[in-house]
C-alpha distance (Angstrom), angle and dihedral (degrees) to the residues before:
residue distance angle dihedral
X1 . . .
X2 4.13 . .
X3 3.57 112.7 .
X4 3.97 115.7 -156.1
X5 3.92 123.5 -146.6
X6 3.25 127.9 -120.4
X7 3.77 92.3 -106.7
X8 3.72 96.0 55.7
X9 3.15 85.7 49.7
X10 3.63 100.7 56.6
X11 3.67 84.3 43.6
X12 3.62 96.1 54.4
X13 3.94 92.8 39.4
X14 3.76 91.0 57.0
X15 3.71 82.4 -143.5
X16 3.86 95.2 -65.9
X17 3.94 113.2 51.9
X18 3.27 149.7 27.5
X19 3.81 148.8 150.3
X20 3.47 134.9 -163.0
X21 3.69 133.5 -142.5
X22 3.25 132.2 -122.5
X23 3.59 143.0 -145.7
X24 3.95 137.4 -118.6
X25 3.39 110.6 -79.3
X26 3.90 141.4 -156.2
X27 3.81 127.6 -133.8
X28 3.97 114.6 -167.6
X29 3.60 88.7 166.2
X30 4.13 143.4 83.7
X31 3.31 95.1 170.1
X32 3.57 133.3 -113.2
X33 4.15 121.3 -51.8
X34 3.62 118.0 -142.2
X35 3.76 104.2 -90.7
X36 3.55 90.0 54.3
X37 3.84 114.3 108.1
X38 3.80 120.0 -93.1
X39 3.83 97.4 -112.6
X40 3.70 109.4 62.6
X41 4.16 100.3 -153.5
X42 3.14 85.0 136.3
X43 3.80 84.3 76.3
X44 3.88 103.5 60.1
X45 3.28 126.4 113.4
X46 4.29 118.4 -102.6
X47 3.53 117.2 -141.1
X48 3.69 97.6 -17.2
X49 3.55 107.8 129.5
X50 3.74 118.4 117.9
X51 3.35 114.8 -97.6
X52 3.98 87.3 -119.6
X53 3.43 133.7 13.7
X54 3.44 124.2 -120.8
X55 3.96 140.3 -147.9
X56 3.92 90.3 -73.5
X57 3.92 92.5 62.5
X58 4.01 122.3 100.7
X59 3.56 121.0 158.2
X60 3.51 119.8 -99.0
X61 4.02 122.2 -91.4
X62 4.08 91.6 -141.0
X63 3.88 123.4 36.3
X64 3.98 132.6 110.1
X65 3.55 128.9 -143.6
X66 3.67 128.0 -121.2
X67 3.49 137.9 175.6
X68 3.92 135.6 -52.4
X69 4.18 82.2 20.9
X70 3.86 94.0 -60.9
X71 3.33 114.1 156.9
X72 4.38 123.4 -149.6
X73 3.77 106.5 -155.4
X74 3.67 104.9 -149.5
X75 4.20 96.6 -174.8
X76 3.99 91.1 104.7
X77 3.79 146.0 0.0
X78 3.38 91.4 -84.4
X79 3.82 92.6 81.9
X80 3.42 101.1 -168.1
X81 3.41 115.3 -160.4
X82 4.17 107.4 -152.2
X83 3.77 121.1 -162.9
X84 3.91 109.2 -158.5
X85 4.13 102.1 -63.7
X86 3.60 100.9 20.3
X87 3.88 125.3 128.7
X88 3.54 125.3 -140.9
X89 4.02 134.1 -114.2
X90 3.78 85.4 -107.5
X91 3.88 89.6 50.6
X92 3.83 95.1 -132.5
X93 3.25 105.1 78.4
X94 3.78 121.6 83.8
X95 4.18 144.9 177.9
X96 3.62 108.3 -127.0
X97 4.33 102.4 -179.5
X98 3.93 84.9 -39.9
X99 3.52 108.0 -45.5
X100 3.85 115.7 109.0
X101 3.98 110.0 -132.7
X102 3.66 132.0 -177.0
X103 3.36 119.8 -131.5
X104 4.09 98.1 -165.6
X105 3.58 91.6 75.6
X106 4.32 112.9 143.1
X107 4.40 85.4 -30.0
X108 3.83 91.9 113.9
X109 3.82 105.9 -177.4
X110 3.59 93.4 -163.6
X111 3.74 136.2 30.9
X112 3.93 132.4 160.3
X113 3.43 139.4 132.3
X114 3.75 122.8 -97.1
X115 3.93 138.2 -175.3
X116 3.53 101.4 -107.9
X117 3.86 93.3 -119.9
X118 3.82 87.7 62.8
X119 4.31 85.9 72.5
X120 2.88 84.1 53.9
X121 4.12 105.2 -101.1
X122 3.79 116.6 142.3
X123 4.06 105.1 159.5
X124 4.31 87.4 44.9
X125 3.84 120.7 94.9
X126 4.11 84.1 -55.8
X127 4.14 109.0 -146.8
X128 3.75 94.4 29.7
X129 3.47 122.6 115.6
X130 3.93 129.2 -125.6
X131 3.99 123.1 -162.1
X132 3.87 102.4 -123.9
X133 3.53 121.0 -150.3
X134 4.08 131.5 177.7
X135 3.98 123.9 -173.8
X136 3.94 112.5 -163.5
X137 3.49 125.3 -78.5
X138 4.11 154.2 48.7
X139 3.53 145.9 -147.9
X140 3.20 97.0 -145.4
X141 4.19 130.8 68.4
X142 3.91 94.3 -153.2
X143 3.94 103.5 -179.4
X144 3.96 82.4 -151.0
X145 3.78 95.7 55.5
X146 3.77 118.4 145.1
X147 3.75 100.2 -166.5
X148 3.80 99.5 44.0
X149 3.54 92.3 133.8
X150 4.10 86.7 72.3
X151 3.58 102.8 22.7
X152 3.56 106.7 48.8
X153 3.90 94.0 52.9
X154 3.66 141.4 68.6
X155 3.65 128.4 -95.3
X156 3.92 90.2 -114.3
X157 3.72 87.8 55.5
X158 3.99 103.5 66.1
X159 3.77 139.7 51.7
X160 3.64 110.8 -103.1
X161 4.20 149.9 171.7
X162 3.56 123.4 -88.1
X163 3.75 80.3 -131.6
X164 3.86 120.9 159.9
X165 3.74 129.1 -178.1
X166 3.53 98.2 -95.2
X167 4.01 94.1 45.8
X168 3.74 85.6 49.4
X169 3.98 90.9 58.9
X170 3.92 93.0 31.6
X171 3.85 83.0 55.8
X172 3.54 102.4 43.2
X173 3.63 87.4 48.2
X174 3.42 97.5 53.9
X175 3.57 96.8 40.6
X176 4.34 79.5 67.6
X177 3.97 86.3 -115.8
X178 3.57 116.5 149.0
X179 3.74 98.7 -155.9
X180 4.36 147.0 31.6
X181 3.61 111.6 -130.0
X182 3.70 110.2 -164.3
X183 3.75 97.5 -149.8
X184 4.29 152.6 121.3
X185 4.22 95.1 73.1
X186 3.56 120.4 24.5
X187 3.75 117.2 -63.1
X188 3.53 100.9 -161.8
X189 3.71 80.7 76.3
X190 3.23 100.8 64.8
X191 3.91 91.1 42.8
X192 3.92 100.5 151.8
X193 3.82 95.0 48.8
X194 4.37 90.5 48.3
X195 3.85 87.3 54.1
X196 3.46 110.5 42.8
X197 3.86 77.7 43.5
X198 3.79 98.0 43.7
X199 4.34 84.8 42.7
X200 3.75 93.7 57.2
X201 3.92 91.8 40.7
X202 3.31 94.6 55.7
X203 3.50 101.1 50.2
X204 4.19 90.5 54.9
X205 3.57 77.8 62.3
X206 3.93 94.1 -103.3
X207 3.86 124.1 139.7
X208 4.02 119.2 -120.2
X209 3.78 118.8 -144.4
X210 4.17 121.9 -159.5
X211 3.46 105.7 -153.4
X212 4.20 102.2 -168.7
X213 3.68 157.9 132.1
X214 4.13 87.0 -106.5
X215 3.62 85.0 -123.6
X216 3.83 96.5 152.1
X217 3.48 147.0 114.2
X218 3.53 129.8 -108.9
X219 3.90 101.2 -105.5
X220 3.39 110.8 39.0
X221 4.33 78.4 43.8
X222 4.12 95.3 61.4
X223 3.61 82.0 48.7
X224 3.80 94.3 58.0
X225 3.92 96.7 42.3
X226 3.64 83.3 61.8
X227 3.45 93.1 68.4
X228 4.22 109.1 28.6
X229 3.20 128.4 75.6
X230 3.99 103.5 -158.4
X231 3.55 140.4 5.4
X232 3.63 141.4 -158.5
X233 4.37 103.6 -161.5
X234 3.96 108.3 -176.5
X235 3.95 108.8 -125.8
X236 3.67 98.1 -144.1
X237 3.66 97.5 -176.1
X238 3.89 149.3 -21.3
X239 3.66 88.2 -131.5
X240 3.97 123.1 80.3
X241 4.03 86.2 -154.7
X242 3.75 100.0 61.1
X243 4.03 86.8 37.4
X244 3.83 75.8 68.9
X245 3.56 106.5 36.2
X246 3.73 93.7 40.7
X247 3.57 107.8 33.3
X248 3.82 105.4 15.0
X249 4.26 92.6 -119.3
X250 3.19 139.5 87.7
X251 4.03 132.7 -104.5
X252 3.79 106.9 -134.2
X253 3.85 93.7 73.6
X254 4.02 94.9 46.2
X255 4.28 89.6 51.9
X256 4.29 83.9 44.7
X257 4.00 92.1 50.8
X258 3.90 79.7 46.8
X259 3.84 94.0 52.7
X260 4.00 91.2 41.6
X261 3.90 93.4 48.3
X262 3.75 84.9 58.2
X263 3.46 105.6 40.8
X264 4.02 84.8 52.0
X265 3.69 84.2 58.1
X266 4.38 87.4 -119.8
X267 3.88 105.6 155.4
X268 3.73 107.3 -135.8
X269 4.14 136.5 145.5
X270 3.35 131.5 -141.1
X271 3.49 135.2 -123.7
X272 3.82 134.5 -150.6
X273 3.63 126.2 -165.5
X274 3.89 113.2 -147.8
X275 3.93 100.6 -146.9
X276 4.05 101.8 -179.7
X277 3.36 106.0 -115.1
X278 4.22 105.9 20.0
X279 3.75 95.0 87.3
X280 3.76 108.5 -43.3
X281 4.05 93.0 150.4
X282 3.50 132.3 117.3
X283 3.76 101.1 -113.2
X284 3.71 94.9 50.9
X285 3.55 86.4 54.1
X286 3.75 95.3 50.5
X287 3.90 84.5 50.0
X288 3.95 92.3 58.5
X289 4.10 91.9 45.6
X290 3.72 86.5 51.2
X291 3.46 98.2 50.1
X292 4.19 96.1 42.2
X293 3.78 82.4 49.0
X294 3.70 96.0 50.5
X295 3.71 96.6 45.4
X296 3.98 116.8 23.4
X297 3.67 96.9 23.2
X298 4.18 127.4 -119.2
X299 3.66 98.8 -74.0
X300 3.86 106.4 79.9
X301 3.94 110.2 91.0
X302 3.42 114.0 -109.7
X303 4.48 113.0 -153.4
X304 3.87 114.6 -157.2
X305 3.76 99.1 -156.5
X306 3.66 123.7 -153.0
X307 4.21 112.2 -119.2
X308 3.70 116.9 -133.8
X309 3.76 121.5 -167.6
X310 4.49 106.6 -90.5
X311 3.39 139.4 162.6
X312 3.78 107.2 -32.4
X313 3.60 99.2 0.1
X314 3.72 93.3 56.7
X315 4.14 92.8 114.4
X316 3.96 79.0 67.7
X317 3.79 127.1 106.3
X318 3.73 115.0 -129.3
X319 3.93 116.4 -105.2
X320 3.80 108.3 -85.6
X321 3.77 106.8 -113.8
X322 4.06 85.4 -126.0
X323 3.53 89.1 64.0
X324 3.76 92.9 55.6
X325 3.82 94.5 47.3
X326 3.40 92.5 57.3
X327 3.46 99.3 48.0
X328 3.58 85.6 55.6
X329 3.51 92.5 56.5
X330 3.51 94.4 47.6
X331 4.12 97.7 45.7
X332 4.05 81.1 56.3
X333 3.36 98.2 43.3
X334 4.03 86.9 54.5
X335 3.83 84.5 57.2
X336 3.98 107.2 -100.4
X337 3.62 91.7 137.1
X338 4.14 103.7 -158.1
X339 3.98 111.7 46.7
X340 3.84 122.2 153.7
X341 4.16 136.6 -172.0
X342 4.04 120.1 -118.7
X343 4.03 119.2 -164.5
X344 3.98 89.4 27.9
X345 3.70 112.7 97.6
X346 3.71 126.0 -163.4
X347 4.22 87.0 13.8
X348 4.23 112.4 137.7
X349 4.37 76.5 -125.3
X350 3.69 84.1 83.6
X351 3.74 104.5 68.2
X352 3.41 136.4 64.4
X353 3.59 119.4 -118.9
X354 4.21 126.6 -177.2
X355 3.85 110.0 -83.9
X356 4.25 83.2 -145.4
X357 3.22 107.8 38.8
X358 3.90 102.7 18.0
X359 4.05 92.2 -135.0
X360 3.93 116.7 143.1
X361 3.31 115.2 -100.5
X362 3.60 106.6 160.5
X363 3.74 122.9 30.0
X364 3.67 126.3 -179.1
X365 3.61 137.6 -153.6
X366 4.04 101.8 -173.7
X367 3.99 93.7 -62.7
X368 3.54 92.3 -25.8
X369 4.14 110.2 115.0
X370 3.99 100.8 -156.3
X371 3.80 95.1 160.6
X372 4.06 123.1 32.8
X373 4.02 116.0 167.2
X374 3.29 105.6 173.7
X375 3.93 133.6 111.9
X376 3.66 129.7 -157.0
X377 3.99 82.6 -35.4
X378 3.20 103.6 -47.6
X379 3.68 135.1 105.1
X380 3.75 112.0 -95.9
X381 3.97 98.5 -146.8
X382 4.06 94.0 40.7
X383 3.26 111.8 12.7
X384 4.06 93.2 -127.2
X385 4.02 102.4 147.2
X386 3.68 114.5 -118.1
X387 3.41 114.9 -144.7
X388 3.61 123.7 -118.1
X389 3.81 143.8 71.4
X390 4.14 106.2 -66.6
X391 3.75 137.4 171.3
X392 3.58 115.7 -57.0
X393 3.68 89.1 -133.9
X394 3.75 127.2 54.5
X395 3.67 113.5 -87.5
X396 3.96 119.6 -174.9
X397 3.68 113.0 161.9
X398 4.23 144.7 157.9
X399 3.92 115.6 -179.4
């Protein structure tokens, strides 16, 4: 573990971008099967809490305390319950003499900028930039996951940024981003640090984007909607048996955060991962367009992501690109009325096109935004608003 200062990273960033690197990691874990039970305790960490904490420790916003100094962390389903010296399921979480700490406190792992289509956001501020930052950790085990190499370790066990709340918005601003995306692992786990991060953002006037697998629960959520301005939560699966074998959860709480976000009026888009072989069929997809209709409505994007073979799905082929197409087809044909292709460059699933009038009004070359019809939300050819967060000024543009 090398921490970086704020300085070097400035230095390093030029500014604008940077990227830290991380460490080896180790990865006990597959991942629950199906028969397994639903809370995965038996997936914390014994006696592995450092024998002192250091500068990047707070203690955690939501925990109880229970006898014999055993502590009940109550940030997400998990529930893990922490005798003095355990480590959570997330891995960054930790009972020091009955007090739950974090340990992912202003130790960002990651940071860069990214084009805010790259999270991915389509109907928010499109062509602006948000300063993306990742501290270590996860509460998931995903056998999928794409950013093991962060999430599936502990703080102590990668190279990170000296990076504080205020250098995270001092950076950001100076890097001429217009939002924080809270993003790469899982930032529900490093809850305190994306709040007091989001908190200051937001009152410079800067927008604060949770990036996530909604994997929350309710109280610790209201408090976050307070303070972000859009989400994108990844929608593993319509089934709470692959949520299990797959990702080691559970899918009630996801579809809840997905019922809160829009009650709280948060705009945010969901994303679904087609893993070949985990509920890639038609009927499973017609369940998940039912169930988004039924309860969130047919306005929040939905983003059929390609699968490409990582970490322990690499004996895996990745998804045909035919199967994506017509999932797209069919998710429309159900009645969601914006839903968009990842992993397929150069497809007509990337663009945005007028659920009235079916005009293009976004197109997209990779992050590049050659075509952009719309005005002050609004369609340009029919005048049907579009929903999302767009430019405050009026933006209609060809190149």
């Amino acid at each position: 573990m090398t921490p970086i200062n704020r300085r070097q990273f400035i230095l390093a960033a030029g500014g604008c971008i940077c990227h830290a690197a991380v460490g080896h990691a180790r990865w006990p874990f597959f991942g629950p099967s199906a028969d397994e039970k639903a809370d995965i305790q038996g997936s914390i960490f014994k006696n592995d809490a450092p024998a002192t904490l250091w500068k990047w420790s707070k203690p955690a916003t939501y925990f109880q305390r229970l006898d014999q100094n055993a502590v009940l962390c109550t940030l997400c389903p998990n529930r893990c319950r922490l005798m003095p010296g355990d480590r959570s399921v997330c891995r960054s979480r930790v009972n020091v003499d009955g007090t739950l700490y974090t340990l992912a406190y202003g130790n960002a792992c990651s940071a860069n900028v990214d084009p805010i289509e790259k999270k991915p956001l389509y109907h928010f501020l499109p062509t602006t930039r948000a300063f993306s930052i990742a501290a270590a950790g996860c509460n998931f085990r995903c056998l999928n996951c794409q950013n093991w190499e962060i999430s599936q370790v502990r703080p102590e066990d990668v190279r990170h940024l000296d990076l504080f709340p205020e250098a995270v918005v001092e950076s950001a601003e100076q890097s001429g981003c217009q939002s924080i995306a809270y993003t790469y692992s899982e930032p529900t786990t490093f809850f305190e640090y994306m709040v007091d991060t989001a908190t200051l953002a937001k009152s410079r006037g800067m927008n604060n984007l949770w990036i996530s697998n909604g994997y929350i629960n309710p109280e610790p959520l209201d408090a976050l909607c307070r303070v972000i301005n859009g989400a994108n939560v990844n929608l593993k699966s319509i089934s709470d048996e692959i949520y299990r074998r797959l990702n080691g959860g559970r899918l009630q709480p996801v579809l809840n955060t997905f019922v809160t976000l829009h009650r709280q009026g948060v705009h945010f888009e969901m994303t679904h991962l087609v893993v070949p072989g985990y509920g890639d069929s038609d009927e499973m997809i017609r369940r998940m367009c039912g169930w988004i209709l039924e309860n969130v409505g047919p306005d929040h994007p939905l983003h059929f992501l390609r699968f490409f073979p990582r970490y322990r799905l690499d004996r895996l082929a990745p998804t045909p690109v035919a199967t994506l197409i017509r999932f797209r087809e069919l998710a429309m044909a159900e009645g969601i009325h914006y839903v968009y292709l990842g992993n397929v460059p150069g497809d007509a699933g990337n663009h945005t096109y007028c659920h009235h009038c079916k005009r293009l009004l976004v197109e997209r070359q990779g992050y590049h935004v050659p075509t952009f019809h719309i005005r002050d939300g609004r369609c340009r050819f029919c005048q049907t608003r579009i929903p999302g967060v767009w430019p405050s000024t009026d933006k209609d543009s060809t190149s």
